[in-house]
C-alpha positions as CSV (number, residue, x, y, z in Angstrom):
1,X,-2.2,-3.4,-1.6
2,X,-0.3,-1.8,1.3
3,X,0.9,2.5,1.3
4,X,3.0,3.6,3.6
5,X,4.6,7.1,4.8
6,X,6.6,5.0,7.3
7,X,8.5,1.6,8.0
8,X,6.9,-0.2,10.8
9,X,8.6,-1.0,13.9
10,X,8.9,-4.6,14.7
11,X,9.3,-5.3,18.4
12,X,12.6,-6.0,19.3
13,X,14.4,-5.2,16.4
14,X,15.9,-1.9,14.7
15,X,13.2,0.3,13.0
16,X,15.0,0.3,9.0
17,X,15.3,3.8,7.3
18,X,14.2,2.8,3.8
19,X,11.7,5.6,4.0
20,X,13.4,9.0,3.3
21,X,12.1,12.4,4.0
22,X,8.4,13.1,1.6
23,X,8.9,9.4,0.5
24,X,6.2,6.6,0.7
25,X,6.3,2.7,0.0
26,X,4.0,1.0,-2.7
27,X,2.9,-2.9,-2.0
28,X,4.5,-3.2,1.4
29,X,3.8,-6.0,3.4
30,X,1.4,-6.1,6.5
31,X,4.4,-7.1,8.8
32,X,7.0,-4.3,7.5
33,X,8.3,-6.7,4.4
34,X,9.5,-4.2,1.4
35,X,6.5,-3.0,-0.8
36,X,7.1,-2.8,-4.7
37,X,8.5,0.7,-4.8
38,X,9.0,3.5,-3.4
39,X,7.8,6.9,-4.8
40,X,7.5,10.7,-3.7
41,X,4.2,11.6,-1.8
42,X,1.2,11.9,-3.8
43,X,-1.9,13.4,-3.2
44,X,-4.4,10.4,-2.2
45,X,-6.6,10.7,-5.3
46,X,-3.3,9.9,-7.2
47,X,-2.6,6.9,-4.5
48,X,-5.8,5.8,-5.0
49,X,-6.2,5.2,-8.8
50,X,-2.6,3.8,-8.9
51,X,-3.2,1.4,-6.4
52,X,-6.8,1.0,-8.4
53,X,-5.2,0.4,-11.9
54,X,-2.5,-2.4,-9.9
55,X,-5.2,-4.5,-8.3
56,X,-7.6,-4.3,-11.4
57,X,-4.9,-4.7,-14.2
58,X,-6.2,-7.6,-16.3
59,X,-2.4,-8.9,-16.6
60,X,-1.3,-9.0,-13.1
61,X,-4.6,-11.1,-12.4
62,X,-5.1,-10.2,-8.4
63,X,-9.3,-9.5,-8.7
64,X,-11.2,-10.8,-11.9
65,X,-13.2,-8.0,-11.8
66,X,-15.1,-6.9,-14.9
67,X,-17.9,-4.3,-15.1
68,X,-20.9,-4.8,-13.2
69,X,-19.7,-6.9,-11.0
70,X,-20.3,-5.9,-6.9
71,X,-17.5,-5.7,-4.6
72,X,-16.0,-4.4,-1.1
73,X,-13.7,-2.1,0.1
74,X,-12.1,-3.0,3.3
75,X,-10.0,-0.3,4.4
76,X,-7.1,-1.7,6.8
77,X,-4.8,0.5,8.8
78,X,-1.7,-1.7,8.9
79,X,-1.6,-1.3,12.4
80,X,-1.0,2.3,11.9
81,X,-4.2,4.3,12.1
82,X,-5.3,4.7,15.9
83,X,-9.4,3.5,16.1
């Protein structure tokens, strides 16, 4: 599940201002696509168990995780965090 404090830049086309001032994006796409919402800025704990509770909420189904169980955190930049 994608954050983002800014709208990516795709080349060759208009930058889009869906983003306003202390505003980030929820669920966003890796190439720019609209995320599920968009909220003020939280601090990152906050970010963190939100985006936590969406990936491991038994109804929405994205990871069958139950307790116990090992797993991975890959921590992706979007193209956005310099090495």
């Amino acid at each position: 599940m994608g954050v983002a404090l800014s709208v990516c830049a795709l080349p060759g086309q208009v930058a889009s201002d869906r983003l306003g001032r202390e505003k980030m994006e929820l669920g966003l796409g890796v190439h720019g696509e609209p995320g599920a919402s968009v909220v003020d800025i939280q601090p990152v704990d906050a970010v963190v168990s939100h985006v936590l509770q969406q990936i491991l909420n038994p109804e929405a189904n994205y990871v069958p995780i139950t307790r116990g169980n090992s797993v991975v955190l890959m921590v992706n930049g979007l193209g956005g965090t310099p090495l």
